[in-house]
PASEBA-1860 file (N, C-alpha, C; in nm, 3 decimals):
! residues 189
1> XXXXXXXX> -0.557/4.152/1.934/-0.520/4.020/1.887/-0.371/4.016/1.851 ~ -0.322/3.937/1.880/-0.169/3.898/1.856/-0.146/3.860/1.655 ~ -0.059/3.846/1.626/-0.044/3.818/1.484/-0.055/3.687/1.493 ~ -0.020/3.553/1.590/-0.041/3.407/1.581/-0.207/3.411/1.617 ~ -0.276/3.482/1.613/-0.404/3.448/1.649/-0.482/3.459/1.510 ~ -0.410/3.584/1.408/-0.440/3.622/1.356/-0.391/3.552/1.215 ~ -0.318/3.479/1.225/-0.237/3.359/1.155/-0.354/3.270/1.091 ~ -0.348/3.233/0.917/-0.407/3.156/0.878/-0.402/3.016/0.943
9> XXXXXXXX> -0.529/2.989/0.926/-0.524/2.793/0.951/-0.461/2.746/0.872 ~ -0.343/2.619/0.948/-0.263/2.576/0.837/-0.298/2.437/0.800 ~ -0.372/2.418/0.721/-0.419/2.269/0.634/-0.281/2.145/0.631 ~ -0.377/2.031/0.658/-0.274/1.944/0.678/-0.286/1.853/0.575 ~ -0.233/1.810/0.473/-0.134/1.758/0.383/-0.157/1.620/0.392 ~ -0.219/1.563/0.257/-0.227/1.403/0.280/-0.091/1.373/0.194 ~ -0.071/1.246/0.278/0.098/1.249/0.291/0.104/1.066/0.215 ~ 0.184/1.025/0.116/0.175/0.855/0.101/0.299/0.854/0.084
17> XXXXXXXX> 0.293/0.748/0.196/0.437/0.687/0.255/0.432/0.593/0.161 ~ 0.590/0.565/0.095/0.572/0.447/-0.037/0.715/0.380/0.021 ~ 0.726/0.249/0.058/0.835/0.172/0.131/0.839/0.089/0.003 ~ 0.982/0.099/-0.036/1.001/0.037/-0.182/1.124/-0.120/-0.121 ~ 1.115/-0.228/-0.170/1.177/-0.338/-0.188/1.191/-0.432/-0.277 ~ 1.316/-0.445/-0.297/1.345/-0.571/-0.447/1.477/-0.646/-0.365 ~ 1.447/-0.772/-0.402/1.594/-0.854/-0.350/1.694/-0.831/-0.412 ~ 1.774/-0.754/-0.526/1.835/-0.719/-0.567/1.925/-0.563/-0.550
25> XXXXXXXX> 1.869/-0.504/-0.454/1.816/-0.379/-0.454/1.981/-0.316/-0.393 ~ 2.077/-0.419/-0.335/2.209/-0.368/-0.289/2.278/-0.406/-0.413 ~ 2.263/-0.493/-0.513/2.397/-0.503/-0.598/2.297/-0.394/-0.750 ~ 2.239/-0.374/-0.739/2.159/-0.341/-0.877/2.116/-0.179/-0.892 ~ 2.140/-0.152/-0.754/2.071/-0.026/-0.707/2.004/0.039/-0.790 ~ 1.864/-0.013/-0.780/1.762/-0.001/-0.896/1.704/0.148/-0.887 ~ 1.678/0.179/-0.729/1.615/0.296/-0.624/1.697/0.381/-0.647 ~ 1.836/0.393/-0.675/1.954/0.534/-0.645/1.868/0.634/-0.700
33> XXXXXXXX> 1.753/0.672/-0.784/1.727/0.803/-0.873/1.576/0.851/-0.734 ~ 1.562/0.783/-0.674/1.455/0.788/-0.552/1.545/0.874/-0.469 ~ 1.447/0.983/-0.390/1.456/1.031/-0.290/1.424/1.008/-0.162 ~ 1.487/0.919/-0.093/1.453/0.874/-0.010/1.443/0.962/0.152 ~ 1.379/0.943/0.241/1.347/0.988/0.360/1.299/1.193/0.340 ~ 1.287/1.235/0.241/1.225/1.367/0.226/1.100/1.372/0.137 ~ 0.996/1.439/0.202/0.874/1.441/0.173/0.924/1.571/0.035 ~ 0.796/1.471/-0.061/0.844/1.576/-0.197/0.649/1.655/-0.241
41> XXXXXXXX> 0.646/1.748/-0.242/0.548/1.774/-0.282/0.505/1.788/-0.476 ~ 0.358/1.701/-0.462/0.296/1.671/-0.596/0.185/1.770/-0.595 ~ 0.185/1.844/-0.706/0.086/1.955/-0.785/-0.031/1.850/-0.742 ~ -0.177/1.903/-0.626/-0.296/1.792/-0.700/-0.349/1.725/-0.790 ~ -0.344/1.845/-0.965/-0.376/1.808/-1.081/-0.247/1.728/-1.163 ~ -0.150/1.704/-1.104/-0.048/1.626/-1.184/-0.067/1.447/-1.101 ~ -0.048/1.382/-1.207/-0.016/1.262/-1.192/0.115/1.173/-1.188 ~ 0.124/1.157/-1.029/0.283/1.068/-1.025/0.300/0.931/-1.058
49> XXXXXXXX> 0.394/0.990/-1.200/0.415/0.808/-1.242/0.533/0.759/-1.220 ~ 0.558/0.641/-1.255/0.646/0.521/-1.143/0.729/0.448/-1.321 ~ 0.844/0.445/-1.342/0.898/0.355/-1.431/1.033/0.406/-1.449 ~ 1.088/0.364/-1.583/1.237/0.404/-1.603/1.242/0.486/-1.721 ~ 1.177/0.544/-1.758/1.178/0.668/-1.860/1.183/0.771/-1.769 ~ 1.287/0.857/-1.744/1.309/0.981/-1.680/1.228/1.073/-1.726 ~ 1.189/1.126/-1.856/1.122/1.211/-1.946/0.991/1.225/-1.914 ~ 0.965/1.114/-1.854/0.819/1.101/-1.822/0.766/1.072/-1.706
57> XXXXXXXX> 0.870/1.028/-1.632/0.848/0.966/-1.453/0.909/1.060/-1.384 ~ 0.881/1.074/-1.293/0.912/1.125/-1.128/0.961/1.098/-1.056 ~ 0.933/0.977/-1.064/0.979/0.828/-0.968/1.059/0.723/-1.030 ~ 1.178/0.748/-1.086/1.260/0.695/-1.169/1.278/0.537/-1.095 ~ 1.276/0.396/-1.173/1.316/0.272/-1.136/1.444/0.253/-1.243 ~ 1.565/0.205/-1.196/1.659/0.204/-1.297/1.685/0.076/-1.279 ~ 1.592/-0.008/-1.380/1.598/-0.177/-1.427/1.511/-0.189/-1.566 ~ 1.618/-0.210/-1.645/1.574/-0.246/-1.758/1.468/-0.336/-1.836
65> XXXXXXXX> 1.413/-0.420/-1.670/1.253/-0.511/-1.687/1.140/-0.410/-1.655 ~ 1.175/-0.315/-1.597/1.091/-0.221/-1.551/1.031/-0.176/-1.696 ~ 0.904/-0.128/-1.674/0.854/-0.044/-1.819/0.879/0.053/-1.820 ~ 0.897/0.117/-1.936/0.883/0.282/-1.963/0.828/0.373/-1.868 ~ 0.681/0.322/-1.836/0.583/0.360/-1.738/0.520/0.273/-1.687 ~ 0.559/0.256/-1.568/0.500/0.149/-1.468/0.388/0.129/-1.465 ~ 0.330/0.278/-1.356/0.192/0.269/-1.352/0.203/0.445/-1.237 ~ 0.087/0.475/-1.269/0.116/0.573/-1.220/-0.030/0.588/-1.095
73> XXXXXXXX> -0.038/0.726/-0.983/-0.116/0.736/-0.958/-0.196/0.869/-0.954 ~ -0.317/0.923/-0.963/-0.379/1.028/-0.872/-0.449/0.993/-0.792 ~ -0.455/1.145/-0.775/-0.479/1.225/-0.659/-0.601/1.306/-0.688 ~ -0.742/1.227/-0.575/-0.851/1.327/-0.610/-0.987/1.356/-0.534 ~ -1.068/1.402/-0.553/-1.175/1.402/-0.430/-1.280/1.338/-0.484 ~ -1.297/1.242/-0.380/-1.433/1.115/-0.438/-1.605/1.263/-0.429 ~ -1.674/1.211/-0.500/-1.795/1.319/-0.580/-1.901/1.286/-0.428 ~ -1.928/1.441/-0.431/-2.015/1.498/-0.290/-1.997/1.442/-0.129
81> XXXXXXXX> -1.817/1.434/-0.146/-1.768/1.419/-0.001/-1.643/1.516/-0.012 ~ -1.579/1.493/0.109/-1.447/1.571/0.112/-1.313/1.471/0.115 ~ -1.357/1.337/0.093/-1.268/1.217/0.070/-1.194/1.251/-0.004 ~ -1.059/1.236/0.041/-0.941/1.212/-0.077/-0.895/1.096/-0.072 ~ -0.841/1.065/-0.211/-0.818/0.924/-0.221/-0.700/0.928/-0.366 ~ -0.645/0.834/-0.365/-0.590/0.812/-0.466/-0.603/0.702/-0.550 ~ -0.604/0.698/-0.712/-0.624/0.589/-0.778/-0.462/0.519/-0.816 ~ -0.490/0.410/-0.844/-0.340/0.330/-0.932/-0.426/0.274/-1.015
89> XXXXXXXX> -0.321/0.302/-1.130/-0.330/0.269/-1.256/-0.227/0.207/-1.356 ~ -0.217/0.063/-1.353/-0.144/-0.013/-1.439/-0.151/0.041/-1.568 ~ 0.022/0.123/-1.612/0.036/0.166/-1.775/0.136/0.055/-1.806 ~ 0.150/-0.074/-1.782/0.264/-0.133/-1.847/0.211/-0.236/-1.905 ~ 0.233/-0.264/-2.060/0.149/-0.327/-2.135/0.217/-0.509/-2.098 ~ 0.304/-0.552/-2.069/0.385/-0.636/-2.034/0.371/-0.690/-1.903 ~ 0.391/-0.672/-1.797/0.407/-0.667/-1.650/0.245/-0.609/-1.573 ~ 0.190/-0.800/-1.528/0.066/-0.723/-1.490/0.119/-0.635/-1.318
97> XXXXXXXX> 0.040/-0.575/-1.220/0.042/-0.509/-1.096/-0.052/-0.535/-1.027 ~ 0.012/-0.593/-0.958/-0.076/-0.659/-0.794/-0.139/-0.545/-0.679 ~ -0.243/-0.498/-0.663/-0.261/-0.444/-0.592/-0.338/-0.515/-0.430 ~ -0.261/-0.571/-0.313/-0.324/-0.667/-0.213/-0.333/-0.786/-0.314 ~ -0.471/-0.821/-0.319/-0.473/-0.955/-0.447/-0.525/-0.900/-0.565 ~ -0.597/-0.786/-0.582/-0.629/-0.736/-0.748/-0.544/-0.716/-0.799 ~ -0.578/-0.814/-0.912/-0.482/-0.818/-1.060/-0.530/-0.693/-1.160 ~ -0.417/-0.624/-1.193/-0.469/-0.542/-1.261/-0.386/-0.534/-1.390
105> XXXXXXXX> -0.443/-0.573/-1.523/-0.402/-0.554/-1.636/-0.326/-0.379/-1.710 ~ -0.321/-0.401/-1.828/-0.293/-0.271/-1.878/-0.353/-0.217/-1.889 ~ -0.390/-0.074/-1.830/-0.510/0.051/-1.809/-0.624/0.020/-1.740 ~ -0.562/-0.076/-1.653/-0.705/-0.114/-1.581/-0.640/-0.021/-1.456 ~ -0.739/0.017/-1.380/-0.729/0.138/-1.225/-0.825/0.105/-1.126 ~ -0.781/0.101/-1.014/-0.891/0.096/-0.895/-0.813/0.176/-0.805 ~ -0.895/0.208/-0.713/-0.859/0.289/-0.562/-0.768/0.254/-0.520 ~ -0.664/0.309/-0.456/-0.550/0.274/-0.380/-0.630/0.265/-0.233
113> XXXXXXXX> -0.641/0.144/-0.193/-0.671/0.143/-0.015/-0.582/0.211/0.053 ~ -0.617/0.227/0.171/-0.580/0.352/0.236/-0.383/0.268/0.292 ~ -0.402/0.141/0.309/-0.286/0.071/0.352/-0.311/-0.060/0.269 ~ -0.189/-0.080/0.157/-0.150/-0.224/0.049/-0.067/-0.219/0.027 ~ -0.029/-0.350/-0.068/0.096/-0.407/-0.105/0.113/-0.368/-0.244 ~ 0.188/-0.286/-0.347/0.169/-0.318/-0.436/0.277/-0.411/-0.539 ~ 0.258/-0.489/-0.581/0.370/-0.604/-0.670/0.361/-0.566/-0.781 ~ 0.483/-0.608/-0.879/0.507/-0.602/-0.981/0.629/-0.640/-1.004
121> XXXXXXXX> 0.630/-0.789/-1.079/0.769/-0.859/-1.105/0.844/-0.873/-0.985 ~ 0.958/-0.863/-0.930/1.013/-0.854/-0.784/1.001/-0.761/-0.721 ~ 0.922/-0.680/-0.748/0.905/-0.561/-0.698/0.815/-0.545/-0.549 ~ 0.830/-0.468/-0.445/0.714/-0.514/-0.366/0.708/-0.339/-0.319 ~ 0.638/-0.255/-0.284/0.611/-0.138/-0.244/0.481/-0.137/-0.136 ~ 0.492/-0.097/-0.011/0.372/-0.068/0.111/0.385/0.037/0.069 ~ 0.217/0.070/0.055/0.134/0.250/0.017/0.066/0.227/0.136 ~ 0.076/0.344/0.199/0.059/0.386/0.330/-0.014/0.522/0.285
129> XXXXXXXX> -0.161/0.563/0.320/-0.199/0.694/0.300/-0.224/0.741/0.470 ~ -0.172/0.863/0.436/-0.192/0.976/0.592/-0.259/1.071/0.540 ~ -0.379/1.114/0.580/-0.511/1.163/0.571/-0.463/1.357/0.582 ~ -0.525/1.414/0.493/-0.480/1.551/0.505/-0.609/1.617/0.463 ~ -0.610/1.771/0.437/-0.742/1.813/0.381/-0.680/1.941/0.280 ~ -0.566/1.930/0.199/-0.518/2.063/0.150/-0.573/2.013/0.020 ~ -0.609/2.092/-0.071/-0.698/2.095/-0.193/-0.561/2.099/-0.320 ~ -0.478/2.185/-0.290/-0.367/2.202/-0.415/-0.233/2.094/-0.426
137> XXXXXXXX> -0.218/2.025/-0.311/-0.114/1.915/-0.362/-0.108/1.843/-0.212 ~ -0.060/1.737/-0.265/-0.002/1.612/-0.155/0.153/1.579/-0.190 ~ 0.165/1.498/-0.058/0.315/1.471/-0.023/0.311/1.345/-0.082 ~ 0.452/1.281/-0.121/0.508/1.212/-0.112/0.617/1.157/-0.044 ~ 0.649/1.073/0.024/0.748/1.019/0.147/0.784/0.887/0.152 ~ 0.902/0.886/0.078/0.957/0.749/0.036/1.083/0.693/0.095 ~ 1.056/0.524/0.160/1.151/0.495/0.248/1.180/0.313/0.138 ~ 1.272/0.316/0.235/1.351/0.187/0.140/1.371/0.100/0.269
145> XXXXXXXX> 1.263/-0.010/0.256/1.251/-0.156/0.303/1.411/-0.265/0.300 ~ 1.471/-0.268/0.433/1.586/-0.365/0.443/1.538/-0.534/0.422 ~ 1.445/-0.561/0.404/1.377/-0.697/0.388/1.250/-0.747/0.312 ~ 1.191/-0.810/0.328/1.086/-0.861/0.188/0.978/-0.759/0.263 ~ 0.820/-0.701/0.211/0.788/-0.646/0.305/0.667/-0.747/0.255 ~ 0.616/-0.874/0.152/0.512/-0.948/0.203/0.584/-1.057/0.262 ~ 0.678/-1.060/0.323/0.712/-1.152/0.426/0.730/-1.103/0.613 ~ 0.738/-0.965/0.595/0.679/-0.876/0.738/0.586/-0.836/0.762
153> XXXXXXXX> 0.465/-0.867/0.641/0.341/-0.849/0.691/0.249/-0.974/0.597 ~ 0.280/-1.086/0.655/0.214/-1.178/0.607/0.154/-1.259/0.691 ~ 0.206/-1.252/0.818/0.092/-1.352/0.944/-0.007/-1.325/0.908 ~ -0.086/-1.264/0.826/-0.231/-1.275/0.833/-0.274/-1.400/0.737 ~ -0.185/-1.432/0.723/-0.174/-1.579/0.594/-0.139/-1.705/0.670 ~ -0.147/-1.699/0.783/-0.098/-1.833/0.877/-0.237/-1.830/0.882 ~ -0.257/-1.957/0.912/-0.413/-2.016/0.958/-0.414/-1.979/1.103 ~ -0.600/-1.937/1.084/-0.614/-1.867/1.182/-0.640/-1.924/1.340
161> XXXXXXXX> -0.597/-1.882/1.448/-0.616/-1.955/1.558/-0.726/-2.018/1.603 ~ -0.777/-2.125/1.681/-0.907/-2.180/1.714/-0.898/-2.118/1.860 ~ -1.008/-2.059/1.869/-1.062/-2.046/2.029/-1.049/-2.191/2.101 ~ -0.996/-2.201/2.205/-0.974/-2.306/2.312/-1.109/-2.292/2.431 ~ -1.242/-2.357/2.438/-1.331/-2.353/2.518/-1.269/-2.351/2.672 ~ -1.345/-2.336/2.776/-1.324/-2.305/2.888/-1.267/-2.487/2.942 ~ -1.342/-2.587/2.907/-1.327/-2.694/2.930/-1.213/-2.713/2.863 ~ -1.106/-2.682/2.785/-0.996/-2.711/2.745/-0.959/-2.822/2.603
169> XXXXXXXX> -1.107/-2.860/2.579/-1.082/-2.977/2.453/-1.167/-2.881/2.325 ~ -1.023/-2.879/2.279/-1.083/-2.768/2.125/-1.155/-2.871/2.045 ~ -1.271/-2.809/1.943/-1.299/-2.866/1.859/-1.275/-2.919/1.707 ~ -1.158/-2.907/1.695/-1.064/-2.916/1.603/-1.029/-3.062/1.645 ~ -0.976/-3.067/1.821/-0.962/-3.222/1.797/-1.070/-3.326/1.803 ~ -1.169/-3.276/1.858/-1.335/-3.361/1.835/-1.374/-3.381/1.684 ~ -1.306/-3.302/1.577/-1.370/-3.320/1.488/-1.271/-3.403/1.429 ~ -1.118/-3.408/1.466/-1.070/-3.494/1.438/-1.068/-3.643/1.428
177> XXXXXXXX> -1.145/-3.648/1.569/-1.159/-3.783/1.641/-1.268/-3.873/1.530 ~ -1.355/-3.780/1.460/-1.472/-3.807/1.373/-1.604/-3.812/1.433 ~ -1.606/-3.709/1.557/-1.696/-3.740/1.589/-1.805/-3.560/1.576 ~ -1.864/-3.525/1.564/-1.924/-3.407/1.537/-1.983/-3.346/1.677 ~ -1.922/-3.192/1.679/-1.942/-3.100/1.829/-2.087/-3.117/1.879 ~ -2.085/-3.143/1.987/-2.207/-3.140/2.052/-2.224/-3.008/2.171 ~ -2.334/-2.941/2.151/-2.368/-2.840/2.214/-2.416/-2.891/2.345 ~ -2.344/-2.827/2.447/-2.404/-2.882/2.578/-2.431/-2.756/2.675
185> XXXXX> -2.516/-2.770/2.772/-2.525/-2.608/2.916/-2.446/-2.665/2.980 ~ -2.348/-2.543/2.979/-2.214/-2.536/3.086/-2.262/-2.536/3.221 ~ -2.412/-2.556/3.284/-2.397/-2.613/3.377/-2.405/-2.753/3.467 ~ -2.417/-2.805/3.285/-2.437/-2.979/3.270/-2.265/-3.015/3.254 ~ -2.136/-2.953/3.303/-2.034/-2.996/3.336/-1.999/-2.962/3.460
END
């Protein structure tokens, strides 16, 4: 056997991509204490928190509306699977945190979906999870958004398209007309 044969399996690393944006973010440079574009590795049993107390955050925000401690998250394995997942957890007694549309108060926590938005004041951050299986720590990989990011992923908020039937008269304008769809056999046209 060769020594690469003989080479441990190398476990792959759940990785959360965190794309940070504030409209302020070129004159205020709120992000400068962020590491941007290098994956930083987090202890599993430690919890990465998010605010402007250096002493206590990781993830330094340098804006004085910001809380002490934002909100922080872990990192953990959901009970009699091999799911990893991470929770968020609103610590800012002031400033509620939007997670997609859950409102989440002070010390309130739910699951981080695997892909959301999270808000807070002008704040807007995409959590992006990439699926790994290493037991002692995960990555972190943080990029900085040139534009709003619920305004690059908001078409799902335009009203949704109507199917156009084969005969070409949608029912949108039949129902306009006031008159109510009538079901007919397409081989009665």
């Amino acid at each position: 056997m060769t020594s690469f044969e003989e080479a441990e399996t190398q476990e792959t690393v759940t990785c959360l991509h965190l794309t940070f944006y504030h409209p302020c973010q070129e004159e205020k440079m709120m992000f400068r204490c962020l590491n941007f574009h290098k994956r930083e590795q987090v202890r599993a049993d430690e919890v990465a928190k998010f605010g402007r107390d250096s002493n206590i955050c990781h993830y330094n925000l340098m804006d004085a509306r910001v809380s002490r401690i934002q909100f922080s998250l872990q990192f953990y394995r959901r009970l009699h699977t091999s799911e990893y997942c991470f929770e968020i957890k609103n610590l800012s007694k002031k400033t509620k945190l939007t997670v997609n549309q859950t409102e989440l108060d002070y010390l309130n926590k739910i699951d981080l979906p695997w892909k959301c938005i999270i808000c807070f004041g002008d704040y807007q951050i995409l959590a992006e999870v990439q699926e790994g299986e290493s037991l002692d720590y995960f990555e972190t990989h943080l990029h900085l958004a040139e534009a709003p990011i619920l305004q690059e992923r908001c078409l799902p908020c335009l009203p949704p398209l109507q199917p156009i039937p084969e005969n070409g008269i949608s029912s949108s304008f039949i129902l306009s007309q006031g008159k109510s769809p009538i079901e007919i056999d397409e081989n009665e046209l």
